[in-house]
N, C-alpha and C positions, 0 to 999 in steps of 0.2 A: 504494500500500500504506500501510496507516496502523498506528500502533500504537497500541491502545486498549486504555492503563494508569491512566488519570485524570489523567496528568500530560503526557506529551508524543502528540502526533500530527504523522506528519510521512509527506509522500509519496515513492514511489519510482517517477521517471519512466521507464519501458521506450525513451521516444523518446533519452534521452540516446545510448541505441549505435544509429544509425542502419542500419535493414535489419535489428535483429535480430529474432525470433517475441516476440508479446505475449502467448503464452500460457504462465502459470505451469502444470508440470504437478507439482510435487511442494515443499514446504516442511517446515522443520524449523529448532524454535527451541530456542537455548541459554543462556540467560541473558540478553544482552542483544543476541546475535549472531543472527539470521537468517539462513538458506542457503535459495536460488530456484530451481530447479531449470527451465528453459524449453527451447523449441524446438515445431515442428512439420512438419509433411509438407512446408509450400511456403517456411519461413523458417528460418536457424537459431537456436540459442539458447546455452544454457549455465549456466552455475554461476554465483550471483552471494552474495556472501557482506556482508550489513547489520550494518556495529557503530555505533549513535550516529547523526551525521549523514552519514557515510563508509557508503561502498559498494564494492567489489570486484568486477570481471567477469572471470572464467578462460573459454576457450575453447580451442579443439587448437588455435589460433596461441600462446598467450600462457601453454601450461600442458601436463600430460600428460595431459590431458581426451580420447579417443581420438576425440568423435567432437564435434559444437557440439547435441546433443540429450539432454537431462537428463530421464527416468520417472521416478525413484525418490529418495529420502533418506532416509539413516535414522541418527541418532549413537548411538553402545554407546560407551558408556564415553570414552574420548579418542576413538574413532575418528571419522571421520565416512565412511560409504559411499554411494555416489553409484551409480546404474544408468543405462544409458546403452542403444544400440541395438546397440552393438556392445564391450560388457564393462562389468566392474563396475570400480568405482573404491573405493581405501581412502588416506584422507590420516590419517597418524598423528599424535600428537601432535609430534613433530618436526617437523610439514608435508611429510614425505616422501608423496612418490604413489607404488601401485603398482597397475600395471592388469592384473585377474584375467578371463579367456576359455578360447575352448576349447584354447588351446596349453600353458598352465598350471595347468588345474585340471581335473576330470573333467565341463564341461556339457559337452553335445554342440554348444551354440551360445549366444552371449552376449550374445541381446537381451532386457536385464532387463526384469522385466516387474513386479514387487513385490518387496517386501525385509520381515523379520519376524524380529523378535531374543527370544527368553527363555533364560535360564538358560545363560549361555555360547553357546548355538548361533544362528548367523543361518543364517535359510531365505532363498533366493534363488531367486526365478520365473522363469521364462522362458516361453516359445512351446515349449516342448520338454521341461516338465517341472521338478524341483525339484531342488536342487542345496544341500546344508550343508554349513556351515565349524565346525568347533569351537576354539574359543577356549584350551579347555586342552591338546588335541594338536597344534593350527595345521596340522589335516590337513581334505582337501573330499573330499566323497561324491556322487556322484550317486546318488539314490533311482530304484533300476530301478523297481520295483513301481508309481513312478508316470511312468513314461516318454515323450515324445512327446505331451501334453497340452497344451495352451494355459493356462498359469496366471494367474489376475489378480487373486489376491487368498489372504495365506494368513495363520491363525490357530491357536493352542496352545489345547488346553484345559487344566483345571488339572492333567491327570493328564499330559501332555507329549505327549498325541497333536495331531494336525496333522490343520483341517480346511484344503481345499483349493478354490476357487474358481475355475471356469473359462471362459473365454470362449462354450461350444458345448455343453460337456456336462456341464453342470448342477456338483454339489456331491459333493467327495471325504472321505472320511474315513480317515485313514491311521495306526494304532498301532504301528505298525515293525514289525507281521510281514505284514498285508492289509490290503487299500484296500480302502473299502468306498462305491458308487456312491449317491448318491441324484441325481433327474431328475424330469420330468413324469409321470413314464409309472409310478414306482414309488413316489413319496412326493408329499404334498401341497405341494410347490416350485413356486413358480408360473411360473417360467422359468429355463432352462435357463443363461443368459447373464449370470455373476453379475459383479458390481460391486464389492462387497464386502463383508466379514465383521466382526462383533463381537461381542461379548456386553453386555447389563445387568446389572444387579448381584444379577439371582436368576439370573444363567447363561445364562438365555435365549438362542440363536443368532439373532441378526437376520442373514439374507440380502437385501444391495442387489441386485437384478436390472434389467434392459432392463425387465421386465413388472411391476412393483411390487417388495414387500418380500413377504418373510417370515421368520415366527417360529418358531422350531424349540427343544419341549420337548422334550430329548432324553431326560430321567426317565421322561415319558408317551407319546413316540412321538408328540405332537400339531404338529399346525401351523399358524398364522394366518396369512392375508393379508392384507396392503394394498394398496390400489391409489386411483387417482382417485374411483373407482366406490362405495367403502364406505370412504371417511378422506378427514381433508382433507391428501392429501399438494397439493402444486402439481403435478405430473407423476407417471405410473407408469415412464416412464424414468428409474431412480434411479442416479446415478454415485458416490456413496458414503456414508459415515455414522460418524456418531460418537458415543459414549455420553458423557456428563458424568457421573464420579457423585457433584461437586459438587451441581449443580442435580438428580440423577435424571432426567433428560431425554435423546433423543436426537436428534441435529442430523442431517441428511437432505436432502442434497443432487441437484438434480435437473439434467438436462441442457437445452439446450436456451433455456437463459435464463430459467428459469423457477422460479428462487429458491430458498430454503427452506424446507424444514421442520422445526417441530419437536414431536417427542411427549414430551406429557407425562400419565405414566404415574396421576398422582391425577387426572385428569380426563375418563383413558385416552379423550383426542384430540389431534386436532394441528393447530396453526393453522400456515399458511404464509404466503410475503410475499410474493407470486406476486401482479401486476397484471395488468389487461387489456390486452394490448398486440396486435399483429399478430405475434407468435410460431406457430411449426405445428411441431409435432413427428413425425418421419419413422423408421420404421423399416426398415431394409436387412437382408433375409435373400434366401435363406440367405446364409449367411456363413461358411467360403469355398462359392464357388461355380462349378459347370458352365459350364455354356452359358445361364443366366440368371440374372439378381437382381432381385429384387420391390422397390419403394422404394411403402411403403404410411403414408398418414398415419394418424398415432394422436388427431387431435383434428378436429373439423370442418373442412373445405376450403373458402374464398369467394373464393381466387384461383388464378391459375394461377404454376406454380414450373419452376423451369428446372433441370437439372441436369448437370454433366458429369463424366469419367471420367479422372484425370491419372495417367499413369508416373509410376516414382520418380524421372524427370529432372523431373517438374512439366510437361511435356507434355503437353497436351489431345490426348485421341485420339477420343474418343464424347462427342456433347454433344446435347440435345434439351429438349421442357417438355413440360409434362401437364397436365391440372385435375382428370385424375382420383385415387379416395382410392387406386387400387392402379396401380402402373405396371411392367412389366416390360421387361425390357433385355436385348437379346441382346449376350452376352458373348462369343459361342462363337468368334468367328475374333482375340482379343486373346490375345497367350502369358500361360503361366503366370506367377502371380509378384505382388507385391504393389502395390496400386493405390490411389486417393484419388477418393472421387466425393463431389463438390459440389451442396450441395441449398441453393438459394436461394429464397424468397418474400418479395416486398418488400422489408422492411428485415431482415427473419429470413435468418441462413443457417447451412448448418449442414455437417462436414465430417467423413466419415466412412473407416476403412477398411475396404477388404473383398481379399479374397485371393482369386486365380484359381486353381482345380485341378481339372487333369484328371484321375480318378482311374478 
């Protein structure tokens, strides 16, 4: 990790804690303090807190951290809140911990999934729908109207309604009395599986999706796309984005290893930094799934890739390779429940999850 102020750069090595996950999944910067938020499916991770040339590792040996895997970060004010797989975390400005779940507060379950703060209220995602806390009552609601949904991404617009992004079905829009659905099927959204949400500085909705971007003038009811196909994004697998409205540009990050992007609006294009490498990009539907899962490449195929299927002990149960662009996988005799299937080519690999259900 470097920090690039014009004056100092300095790295932070992940091998220092031996066995832990290299993948950062969430940061948040305060001054001159850094919090790292890591972990993954087959390593643990944790909280790691950067002042200067000092660094900090909390973990549930060494702290009230509930679980060693960090999704979310977000600071409001003194607080700093942490989301985890199994509760939310608040350190106050005392450094006091307290860890909020379904025993304390009204989720139905407490694998955070994003975290989103305006005006006194933080919204909190899950797999199971959206969950606030209010700052002035210090009371938590669960939003029935949006219940039982896969959340992964949530936004205020200026009037205080709340658009909602979800892993499966598309794009929510919620004013505190009706949610209102947009999807393929009903609005120009190019995929259903969104990534995440922001605005530009004319309002504009940008949706990150698994199938490109999209633009959403909510004054006109219009919508644009991007993809590989018509922009130079580096991938239509987009994992997230961010508006500058220093620069007027927005930054667009792609999975996969396949760099960024970025649009810029007076030129309205977008150069990426995406090189030619042995990279292939793989998409896993449906998701969850029956009794099979398609693992379909999204970019030409000139080798053969292997892939396999791990429990949440990290147990290999299904494992096999393909060369071809569509591969399907009978699921149907593994139980329900949550799983990790590995897609290797070469030196590219990549690591996905997907959910078993029998419905």
């Amino acid at each position: 990790m470097y920090k690039l102020n014009g004056d100092t750069h300095y790295s932070f090595p992940f091998d220092v804690f031996p066995g832990v996950s290299r993948s950062a999944n969430a940061i948040a910067i305060n001054n001159d303090s850094i919090w790292v938020g890591s972990g993954d499916f087959f390593n643990p991770g944790g909280l790691t807190l950067i002042c200067q040339d000092n660094y900090y590792f909390y973990t549930s040996q060494n702290s009230d951290l509930p679980i060693d895997y960090v999704s979310s970060i977000l600071l409001v004010n003194d607080d700093i809140w942490i989301g985890t797989s199994i509760g939310l975390v608040r350190i106050d400005k005392n450094n006091i911990w307290t860890v909020y779940n379904e025993n304390n507060t009204p989720m139905p379950e407490a694998d955070i999934t994003c975290l989103y703060f305006k005006n006194g209220i933080l919204w909190v995602g899950t797999y199971y729908g959206v969950t606030r806390y209010s700052y002035a009552t210090d009371q938590w609601e669960y939003i029935e109207d949006i219940e039982e949904v896969d959340v992964t991404a949530l936004l205020c617009d200026e009037n205080e309604n709340l658009w909602i992004g979800t892993g499966f079905y598309g794009l929510g829009y919620y004013n505190g009395d009706s949610l209102q659905n947009y999807h393929i099927e009903n609005s120009g959204l190019i995929d259903n599986r969104i990534t995440g949400l922001t605005y530009n500085d004319k309002k504009d909705l940008w949706v990150s999706t698994l199938g490109g971007i999209s633009v959403f003038d909510q004054s006109s009811d219009t919508w644009e796309n991007l993809t590989i196909l018509n922009s130079g994004l580096a991938s239509s697998m987009i994992n997230c984005l961010a508006y500058n409205p220093t620069t007027e540009k927005m930054i667009i990050g792609s999975y996969a290893n396949m760099g960024l992007s970025v649009y810029d609006p007076f030129s309205a294009s977008i150069d990426n930094n995406r090189k030619e490498k042995n990279n292939y990009v793989f998409d896993l539907y449906p998701n969850p799934a029956q009794d099979y899962v398609n693992i379909e490449t999204l970019e030409p195929l000139s080798n053969e890739y292997s892939w396999s299927i791990f429990n949440i002990n990290g147990r290999e149960i299904i494992k096999g390779e393909s060369s071809n662009a569509l591969t399907k996988i009978n699921i149907s005799n593994i139980p329900d429940g949550l799983y990790m299937i590995k897609i290797k080519c070469r030196e590219s690999m990549q690591t996905k999850k997907i959910i078993k259900l029998n419905r």
